[in-house]
Backbone bond lengths (Angstrom), bond angles and torsions (degrees), N, CA, C in turn:
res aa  C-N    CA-C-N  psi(-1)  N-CA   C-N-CA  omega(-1)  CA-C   N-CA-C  phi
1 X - - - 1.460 - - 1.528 110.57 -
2 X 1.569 127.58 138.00 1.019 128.35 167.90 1.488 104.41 -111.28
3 X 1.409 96.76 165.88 1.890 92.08 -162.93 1.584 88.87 -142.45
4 X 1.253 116.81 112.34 1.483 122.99 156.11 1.524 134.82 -92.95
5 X 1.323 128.85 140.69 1.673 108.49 153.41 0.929 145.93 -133.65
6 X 1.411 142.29 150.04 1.171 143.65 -166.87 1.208 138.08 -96.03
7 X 1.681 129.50 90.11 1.035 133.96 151.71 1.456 142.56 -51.31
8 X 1.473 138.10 137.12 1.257 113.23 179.55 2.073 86.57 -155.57
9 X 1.141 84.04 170.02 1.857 108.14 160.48 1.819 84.83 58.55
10 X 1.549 169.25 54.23 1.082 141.52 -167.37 1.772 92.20 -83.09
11 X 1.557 119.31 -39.70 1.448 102.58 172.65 1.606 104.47 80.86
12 X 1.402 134.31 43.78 1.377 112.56 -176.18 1.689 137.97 40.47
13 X 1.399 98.16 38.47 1.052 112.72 -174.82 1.620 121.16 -123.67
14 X 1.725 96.45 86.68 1.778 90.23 -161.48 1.598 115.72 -69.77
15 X 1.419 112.26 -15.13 1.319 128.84 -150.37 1.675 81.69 -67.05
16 X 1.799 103.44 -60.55 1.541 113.92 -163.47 2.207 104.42 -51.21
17 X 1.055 76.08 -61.30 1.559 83.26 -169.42 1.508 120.45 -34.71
18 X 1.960 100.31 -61.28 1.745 114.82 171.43 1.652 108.72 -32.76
19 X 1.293 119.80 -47.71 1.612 108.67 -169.27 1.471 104.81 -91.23
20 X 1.455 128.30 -3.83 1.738 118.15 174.63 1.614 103.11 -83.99
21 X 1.488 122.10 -23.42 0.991 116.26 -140.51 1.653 82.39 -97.21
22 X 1.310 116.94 -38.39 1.637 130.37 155.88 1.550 96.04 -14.58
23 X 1.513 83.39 -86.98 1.632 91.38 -153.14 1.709 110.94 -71.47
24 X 1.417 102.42 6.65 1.774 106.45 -179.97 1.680 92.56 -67.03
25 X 1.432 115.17 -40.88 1.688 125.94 -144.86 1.471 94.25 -79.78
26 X 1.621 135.73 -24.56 1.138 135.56 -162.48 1.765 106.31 -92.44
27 X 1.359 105.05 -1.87 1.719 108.36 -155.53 1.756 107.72 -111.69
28 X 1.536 99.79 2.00 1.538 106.69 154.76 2.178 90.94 79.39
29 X 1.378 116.81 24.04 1.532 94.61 -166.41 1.303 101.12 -111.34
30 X 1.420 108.76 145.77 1.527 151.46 -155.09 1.353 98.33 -58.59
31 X 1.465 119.20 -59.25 1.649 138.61 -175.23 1.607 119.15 -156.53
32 X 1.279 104.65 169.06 1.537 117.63 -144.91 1.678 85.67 -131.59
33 X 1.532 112.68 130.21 1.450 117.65 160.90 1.725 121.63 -121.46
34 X 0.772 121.51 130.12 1.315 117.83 -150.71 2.307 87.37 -117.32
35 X 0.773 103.10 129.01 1.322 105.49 -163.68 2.167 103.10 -116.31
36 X 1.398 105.04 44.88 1.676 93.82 178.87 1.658 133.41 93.20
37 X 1.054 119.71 144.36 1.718 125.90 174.21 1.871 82.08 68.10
38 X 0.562 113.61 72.53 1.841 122.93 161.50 1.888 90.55 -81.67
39 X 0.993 111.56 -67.60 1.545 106.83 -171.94 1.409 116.24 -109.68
40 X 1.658 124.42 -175.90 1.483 110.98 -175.87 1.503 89.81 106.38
41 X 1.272 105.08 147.37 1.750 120.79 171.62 1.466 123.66 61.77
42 X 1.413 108.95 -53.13 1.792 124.56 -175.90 1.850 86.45 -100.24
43 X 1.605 92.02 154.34 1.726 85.86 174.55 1.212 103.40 -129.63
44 X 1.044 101.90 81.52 2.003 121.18 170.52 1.030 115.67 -143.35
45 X 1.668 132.21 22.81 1.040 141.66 -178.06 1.620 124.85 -46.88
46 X 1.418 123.25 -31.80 1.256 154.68 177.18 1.698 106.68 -63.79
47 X 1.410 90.52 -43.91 1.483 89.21 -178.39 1.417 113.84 -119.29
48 X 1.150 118.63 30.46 1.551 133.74 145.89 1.289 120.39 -105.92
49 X 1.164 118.89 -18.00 1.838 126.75 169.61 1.577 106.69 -82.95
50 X 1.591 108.87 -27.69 1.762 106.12 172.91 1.301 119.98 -71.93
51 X 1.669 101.10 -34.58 1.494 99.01 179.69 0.991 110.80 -86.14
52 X 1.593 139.73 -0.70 1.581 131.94 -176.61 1.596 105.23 -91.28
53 X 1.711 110.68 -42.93 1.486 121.53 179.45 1.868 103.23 -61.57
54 X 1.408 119.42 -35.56 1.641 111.92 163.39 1.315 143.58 -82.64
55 X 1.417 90.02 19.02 1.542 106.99 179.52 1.814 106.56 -90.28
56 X 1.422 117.85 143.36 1.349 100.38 167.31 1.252 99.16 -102.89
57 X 1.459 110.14 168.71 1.722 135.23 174.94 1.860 94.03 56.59
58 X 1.198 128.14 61.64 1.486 139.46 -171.84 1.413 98.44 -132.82
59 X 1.600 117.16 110.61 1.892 113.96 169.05 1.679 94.27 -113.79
60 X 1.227 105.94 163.05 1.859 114.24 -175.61 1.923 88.64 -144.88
61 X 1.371 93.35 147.49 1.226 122.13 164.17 1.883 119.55 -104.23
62 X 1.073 120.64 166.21 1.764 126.24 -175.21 1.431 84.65 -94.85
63 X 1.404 116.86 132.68 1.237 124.49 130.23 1.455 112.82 -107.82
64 X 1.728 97.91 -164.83 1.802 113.16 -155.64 1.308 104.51 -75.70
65 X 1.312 126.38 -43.75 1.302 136.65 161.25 2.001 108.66 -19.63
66 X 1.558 96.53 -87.66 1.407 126.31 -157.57 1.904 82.45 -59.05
67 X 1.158 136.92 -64.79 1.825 151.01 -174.18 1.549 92.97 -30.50
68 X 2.065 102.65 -49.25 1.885 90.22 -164.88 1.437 123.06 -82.40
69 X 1.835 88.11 -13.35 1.581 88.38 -162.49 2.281 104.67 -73.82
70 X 1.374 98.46 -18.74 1.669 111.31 178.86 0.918 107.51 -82.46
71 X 1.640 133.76 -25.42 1.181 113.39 156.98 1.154 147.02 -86.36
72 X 1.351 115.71 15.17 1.534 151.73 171.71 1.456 96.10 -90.53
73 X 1.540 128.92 -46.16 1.425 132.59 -140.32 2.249 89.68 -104.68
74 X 1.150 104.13 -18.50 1.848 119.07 177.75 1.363 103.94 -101.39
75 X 1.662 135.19 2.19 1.052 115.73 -154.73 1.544 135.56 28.54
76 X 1.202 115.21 35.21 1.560 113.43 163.83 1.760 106.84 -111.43
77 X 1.751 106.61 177.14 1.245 103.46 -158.61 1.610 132.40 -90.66
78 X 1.041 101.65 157.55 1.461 112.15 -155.23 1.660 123.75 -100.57
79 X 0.747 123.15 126.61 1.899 109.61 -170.39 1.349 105.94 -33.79
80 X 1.211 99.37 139.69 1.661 109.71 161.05 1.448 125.84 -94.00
81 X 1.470 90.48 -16.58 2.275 86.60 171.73 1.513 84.09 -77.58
82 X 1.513 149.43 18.86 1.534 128.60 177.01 1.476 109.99 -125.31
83 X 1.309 105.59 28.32 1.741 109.72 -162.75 1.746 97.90 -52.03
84 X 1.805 98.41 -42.72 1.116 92.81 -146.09 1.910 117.77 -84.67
85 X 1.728 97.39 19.09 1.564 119.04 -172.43 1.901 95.65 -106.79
86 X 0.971 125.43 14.15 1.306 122.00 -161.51 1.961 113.53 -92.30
87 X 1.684 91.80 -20.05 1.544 77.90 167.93 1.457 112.22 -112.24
88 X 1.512 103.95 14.53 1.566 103.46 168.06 1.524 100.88 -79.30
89 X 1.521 139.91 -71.02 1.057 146.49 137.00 1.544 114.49 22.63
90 X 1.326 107.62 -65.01 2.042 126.41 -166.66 1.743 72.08 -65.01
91 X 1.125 131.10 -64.99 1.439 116.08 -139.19 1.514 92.56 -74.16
92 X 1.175 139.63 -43.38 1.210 140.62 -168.23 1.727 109.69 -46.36
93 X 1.935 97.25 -48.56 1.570 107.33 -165.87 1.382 123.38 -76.02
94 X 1.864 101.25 -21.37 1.288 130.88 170.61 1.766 103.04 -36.95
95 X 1.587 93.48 -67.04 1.364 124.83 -157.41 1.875 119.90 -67.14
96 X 1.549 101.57 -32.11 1.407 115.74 -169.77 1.936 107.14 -74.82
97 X 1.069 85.48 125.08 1.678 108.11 155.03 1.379 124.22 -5.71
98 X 1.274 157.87 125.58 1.793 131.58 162.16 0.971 110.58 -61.00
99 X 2.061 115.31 -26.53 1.744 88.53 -167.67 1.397 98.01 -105.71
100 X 1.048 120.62 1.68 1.881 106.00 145.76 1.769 128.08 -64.02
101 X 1.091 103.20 -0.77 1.236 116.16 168.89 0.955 125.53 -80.91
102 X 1.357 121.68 -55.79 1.234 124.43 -165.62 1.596 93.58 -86.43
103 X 1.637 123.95 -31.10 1.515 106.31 159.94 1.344 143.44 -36.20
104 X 1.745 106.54 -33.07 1.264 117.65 -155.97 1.923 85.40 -83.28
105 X 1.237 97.09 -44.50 1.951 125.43 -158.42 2.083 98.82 -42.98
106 X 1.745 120.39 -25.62 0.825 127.50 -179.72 0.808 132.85 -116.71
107 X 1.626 123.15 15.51 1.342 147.29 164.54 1.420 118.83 -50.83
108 X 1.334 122.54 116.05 1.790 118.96 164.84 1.286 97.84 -59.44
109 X 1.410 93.59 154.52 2.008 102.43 157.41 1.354 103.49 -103.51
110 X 1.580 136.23 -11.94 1.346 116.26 140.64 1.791 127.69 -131.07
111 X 1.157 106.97 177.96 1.071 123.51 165.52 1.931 127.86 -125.89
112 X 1.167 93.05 117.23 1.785 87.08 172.26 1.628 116.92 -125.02
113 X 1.319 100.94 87.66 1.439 101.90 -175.90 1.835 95.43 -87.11
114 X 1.492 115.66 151.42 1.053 139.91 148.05 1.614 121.69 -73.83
115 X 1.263 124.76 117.94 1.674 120.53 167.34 1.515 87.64 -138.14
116 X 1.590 89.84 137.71 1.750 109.34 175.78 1.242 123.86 34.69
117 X 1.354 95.29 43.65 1.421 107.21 179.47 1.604 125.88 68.49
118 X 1.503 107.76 28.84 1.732 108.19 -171.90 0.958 81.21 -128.15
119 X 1.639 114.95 116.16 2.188 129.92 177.03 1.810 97.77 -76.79
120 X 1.386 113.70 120.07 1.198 107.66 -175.62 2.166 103.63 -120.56
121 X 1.588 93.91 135.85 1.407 88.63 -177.53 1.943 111.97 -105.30
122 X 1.288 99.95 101.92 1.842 100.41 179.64 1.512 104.37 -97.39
123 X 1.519 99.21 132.71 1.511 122.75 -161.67 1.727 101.33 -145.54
124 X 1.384 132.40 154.89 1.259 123.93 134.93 1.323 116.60 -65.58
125 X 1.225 130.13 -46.24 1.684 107.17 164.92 1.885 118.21 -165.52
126 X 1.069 100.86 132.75 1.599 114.43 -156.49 1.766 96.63 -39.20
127 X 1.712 92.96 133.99 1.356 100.10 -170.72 1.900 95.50 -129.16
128 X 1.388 121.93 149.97 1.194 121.20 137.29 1.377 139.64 -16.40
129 X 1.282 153.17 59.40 1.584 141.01 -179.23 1.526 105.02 6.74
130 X 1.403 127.57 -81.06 1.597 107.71 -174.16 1.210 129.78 -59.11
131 X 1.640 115.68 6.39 1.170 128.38 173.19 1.658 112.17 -104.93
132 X 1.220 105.16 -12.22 1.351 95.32 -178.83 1.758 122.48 -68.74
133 X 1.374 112.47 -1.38 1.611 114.72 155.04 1.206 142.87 -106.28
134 X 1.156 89.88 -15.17 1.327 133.78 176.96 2.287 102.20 -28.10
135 X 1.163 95.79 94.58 2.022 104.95 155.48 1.191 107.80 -1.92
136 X 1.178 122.34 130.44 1.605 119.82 174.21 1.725 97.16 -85.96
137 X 1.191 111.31 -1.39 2.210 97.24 172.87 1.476 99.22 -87.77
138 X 1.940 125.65 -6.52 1.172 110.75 143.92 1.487 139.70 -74.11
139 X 1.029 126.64 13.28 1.505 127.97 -175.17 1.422 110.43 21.46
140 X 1.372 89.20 72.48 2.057 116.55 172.88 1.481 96.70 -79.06
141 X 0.943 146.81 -50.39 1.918 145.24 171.55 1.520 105.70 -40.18
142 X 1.836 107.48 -46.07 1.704 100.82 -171.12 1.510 100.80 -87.20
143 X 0.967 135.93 12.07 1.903 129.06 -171.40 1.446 101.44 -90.60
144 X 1.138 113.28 -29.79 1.886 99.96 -179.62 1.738 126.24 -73.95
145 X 1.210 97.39 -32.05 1.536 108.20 -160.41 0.914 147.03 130.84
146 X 1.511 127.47 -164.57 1.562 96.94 173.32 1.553 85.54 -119.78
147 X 1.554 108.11 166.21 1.583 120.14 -139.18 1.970 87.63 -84.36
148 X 1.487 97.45 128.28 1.669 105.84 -165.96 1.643 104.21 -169.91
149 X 1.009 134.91 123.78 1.458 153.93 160.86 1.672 90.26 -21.84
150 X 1.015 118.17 -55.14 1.521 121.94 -167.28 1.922 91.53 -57.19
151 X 1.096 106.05 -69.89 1.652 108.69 -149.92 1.549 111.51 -78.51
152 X 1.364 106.21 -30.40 1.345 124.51 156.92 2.247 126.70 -43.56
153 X 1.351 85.16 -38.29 1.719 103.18 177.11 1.332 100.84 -60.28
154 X 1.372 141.65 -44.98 1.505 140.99 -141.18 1.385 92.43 -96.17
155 X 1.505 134.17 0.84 1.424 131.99 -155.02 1.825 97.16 -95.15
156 X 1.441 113.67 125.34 0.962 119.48 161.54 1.357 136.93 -75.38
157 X 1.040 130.44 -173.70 1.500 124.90 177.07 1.306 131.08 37.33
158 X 1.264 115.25 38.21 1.465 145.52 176.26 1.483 134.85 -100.29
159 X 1.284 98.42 -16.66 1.502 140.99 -177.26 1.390 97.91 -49.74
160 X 1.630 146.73 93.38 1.191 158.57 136.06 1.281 105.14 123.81
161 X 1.386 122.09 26.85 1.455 142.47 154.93 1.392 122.27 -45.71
162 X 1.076 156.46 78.62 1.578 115.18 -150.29 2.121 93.80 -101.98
163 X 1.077 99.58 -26.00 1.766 102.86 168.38 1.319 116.33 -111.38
164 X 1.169 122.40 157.28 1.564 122.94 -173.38 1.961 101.97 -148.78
165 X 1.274 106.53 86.88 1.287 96.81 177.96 1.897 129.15 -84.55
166 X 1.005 105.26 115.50 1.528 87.30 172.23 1.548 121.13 -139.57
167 X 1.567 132.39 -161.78 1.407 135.66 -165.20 1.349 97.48 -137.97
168 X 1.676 108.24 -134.55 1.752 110.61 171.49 1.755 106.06 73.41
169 X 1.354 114.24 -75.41 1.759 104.16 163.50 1.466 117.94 -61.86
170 X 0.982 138.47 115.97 1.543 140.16 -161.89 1.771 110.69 -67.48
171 X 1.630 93.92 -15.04 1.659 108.40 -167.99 1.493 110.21 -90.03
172 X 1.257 117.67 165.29 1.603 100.34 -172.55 1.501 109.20 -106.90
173 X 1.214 150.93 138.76 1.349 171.14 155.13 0.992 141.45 -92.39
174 X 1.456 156.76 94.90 1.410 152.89 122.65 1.111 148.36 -67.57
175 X 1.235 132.25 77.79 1.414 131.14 169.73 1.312 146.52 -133.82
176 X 0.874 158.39 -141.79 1.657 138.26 -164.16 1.461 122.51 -151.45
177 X 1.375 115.68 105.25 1.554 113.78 -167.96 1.629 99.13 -142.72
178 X 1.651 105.26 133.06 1.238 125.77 174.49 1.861 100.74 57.52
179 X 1.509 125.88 41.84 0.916 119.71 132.77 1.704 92.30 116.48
180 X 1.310 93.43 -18.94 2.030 107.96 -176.88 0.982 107.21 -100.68
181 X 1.631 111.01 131.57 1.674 122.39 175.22 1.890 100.55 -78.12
182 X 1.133 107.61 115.54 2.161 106.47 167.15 0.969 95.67 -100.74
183 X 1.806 105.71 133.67 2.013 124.92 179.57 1.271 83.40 -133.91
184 X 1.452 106.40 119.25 1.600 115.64 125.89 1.546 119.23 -79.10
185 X 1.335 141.09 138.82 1.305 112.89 142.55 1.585 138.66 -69.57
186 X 1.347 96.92 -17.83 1.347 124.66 -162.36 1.466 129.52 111.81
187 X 1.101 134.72 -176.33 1.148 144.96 177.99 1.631 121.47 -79.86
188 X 1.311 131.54 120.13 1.514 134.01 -161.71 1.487 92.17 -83.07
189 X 1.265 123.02 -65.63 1.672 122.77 179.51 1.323 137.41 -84.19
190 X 1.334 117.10 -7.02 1.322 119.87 -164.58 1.420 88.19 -126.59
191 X 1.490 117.89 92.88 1.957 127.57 171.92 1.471 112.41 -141.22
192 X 1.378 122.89 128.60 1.820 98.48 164.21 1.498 111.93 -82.44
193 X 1.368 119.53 40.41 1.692 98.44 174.90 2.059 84.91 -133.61
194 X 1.538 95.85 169.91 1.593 86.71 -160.69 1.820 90.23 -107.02
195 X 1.582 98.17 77.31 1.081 125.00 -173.29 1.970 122.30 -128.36
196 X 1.024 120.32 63.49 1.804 106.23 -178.71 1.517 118.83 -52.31
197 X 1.280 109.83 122.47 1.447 100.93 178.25 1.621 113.62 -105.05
198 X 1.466 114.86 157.87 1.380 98.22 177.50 1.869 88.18 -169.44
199 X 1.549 129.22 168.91 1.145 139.78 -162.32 1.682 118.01 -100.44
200 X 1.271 138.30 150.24 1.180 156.67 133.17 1.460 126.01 -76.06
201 X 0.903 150.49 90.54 1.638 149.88 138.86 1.180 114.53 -81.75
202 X 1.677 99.64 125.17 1.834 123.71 168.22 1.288 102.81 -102.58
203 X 1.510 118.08 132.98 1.391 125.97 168.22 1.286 98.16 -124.45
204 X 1.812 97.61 144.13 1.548 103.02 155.37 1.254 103.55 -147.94
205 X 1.449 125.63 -152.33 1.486 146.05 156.68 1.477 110.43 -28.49
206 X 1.144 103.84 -47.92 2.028 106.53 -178.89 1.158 128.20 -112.00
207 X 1.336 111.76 21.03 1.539 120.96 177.03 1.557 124.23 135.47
208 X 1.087 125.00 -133.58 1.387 144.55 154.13 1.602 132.58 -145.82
209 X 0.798 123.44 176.47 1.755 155.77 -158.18 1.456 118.01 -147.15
210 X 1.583 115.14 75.21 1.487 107.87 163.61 1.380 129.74 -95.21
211 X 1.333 101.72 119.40 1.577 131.14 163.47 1.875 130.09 -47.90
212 X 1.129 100.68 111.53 1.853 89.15 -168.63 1.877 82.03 -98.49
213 X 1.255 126.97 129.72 1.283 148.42 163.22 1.482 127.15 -71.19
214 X 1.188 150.40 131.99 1.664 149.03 118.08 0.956 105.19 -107.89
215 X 1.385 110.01 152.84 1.137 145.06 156.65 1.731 119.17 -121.51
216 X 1.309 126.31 133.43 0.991 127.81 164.33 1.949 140.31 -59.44
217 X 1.094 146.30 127.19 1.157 116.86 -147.39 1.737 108.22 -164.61
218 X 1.015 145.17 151.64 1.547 137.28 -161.86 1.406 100.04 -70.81
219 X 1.195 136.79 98.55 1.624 123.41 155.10 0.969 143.96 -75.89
220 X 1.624 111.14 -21.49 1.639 147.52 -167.70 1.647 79.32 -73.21
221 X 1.551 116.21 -67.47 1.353 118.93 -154.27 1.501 109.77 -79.46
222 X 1.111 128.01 -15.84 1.469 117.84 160.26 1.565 105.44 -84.84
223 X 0.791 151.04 -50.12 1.522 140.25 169.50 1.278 126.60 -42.51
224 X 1.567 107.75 -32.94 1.869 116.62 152.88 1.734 109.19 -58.51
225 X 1.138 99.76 -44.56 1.421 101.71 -166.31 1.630 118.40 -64.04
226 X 1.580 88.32 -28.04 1.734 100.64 177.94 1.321 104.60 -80.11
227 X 1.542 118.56 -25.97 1.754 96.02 -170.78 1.536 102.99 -68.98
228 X 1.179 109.78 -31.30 1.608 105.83 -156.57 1.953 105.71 -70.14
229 X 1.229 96.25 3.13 1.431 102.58 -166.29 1.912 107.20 -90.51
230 X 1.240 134.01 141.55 1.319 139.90 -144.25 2.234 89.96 -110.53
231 X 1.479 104.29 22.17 1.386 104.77 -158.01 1.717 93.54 -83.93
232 X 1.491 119.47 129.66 1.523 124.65 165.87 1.803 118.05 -37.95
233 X 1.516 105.13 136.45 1.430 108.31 -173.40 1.208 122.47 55.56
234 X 1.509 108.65 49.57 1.321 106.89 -173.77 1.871 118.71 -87.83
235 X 1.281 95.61 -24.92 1.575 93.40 169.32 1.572 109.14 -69.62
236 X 1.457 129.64 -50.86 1.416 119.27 169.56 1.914 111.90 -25.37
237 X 1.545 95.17 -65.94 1.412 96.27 -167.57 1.428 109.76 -74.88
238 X 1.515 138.86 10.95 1.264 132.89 161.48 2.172 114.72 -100.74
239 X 1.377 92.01 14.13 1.292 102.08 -161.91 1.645 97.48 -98.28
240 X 1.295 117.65 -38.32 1.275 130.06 154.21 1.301 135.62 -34.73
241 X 1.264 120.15 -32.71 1.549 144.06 -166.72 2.137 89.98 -111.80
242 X 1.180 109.72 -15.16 1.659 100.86 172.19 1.236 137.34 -44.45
C-alpha cells in the first residue's frame, strides 16, 4: 500500500497547517501533495512556504492566489474581475521572500503521478486542456464552474484519470462523473470551525480509499494574530472564520 495526502487552499494560515502537518507525521504517509493558494488571504505566507519547502517527499501545485500575487511581483497582467483584491496582493508581494519567488515562479499547475497503476490528475482546479496555460489575468480556475457532475462532464483531458484531486472550492467534495472519482478535501485555512481539514488516500493493487481529514487547531489565536496584522481587507478575511 502506498499512502498519500492531500493538502490544498492553506491560505496563509500557519496556525492551520502546523497541526495537519502534525498529524500528517503520525499517519505513516509515503508523500504529501499540496494542491495551490499556499498564500493569499492569511498573512503568514512566508512561513507557510518555509514549512512546505522543509518538508521531505512534499510536491505543490500554482494556484490563483500564488499565479496573481507573481504577477503583481513580474509586473505583468492581472485579472480584472480581481481589481478589487490588488492591494491585498501588493501587501502580500511587498512582504514575500525572493526565494519564495522564484519557488512559486517553477511551480506546475499539474501533476499526474501514476501509483499501482491508478493515473491520478493533481490540479488546483479542473480546467479545460486549452486552458490549462492559460495567463492567470485570464481566470482559467474561474472558467469551469463550480465543482458539480454537471460542469465537471464537459472537462477534457481526463480520459484514463481514474482520480482527480483538487482545492480552489474551499468546501470539501467527492463524487463521480464520467468514470472519475473528484476529491476535494477541503480547505486547510480558510474554515469557520477551529478545524483544518486536509485528505488521506490508500492505494494498492485494487484501487483506493479516500480519507476526508480534521484536525483540531488554535483559531481563536490565529484570528488574534490576524487582527493585529496591517494586511488589506482584513475584516472581509476575518469574516470567514465568523
Amino acid at each position: 500500500m502506498y499512502r498519500i495526502a492531500i493538502i490544498t487552499d492553506i491560505h496563509g494560515n500557519i496556525y492551520a497547517l502546523n497541526a495537519v502537518m502534525k498529524e500528517i507525521q503520525k499517519k505513516s504517509v509515503d508523500f504529501i501533495y499540496c494542491l495551490g493558494d499556499m498564500i493569499g488571504i492569511g498573512p503568514f505566507s512566508n512561513e507557510v512556504l518555509d514549512t512546505l519547502q522543509e518538508t521531505d517527499n512534499l510536491k505543490m501545485v500554482s494556484g490563483n492566489h500564488d499565479e496573481a500575487v507573481l504577477a503583481l511581483l513580474n509586473n505583468e497582467p492581472y485579472p480584472k474581475s480581481r481589481v478589487d483584491v490588488i492591494p491585498h496582493h501588493e501587501w502580500i508581494a511587498e512582504r514575500l521572500n525572493k526565494q519564495h519567488k522564484s519557488v512559486l515562479e517553477k511551480l506546475p499547475r499539474i501533476i499526474n503521478p501514476t501509483i499501482y497503476e491508478q493515473s491520478l490528475h493533481l490540479i488546483h482546479y479542473p480546467l479545460k486542456q486549452s486552458f490549462h496555460n492559460a495567463h492567470i489575468c485570464r481566470d482559467p480556475f474561474d472558467l469551469t464552474g463550480m465543482p458539480n457532475q454537471e460542469n465537471f462532464t464537459s472537462l477534457d483531458a481526463l480520459d484514463g484519470f481514474s482520480l482527480v484531486c483538487f482545492g480552489h472550492d474551499h468546501s470539501s467534495h467527492k463524487f463521480t462523473c464520467n468514470s472519475t472519482t473528484f476529491f476535494n478535501p477541503g480547505s486547510v485555512g480558510c474554515f469557520n470551525k477551529p478545524f483544518a481539514r486536509y485528505g488521506i488516500i490508500d492505494i494498492n493493487q485494487n484501487g483506493y480509499n479516500l480519507m476526508q481529514q480534521c484536525v483540531p487547531y488554535e483559531l481563536d489565536k490565529y484570528v488574534k494574530e490576524l487582527r493585529k496584522t496591517s494586511i488589506p481587507r482584513k475584516e472581509i478575511i476575518l469574516s470567514i472564520y465568523n
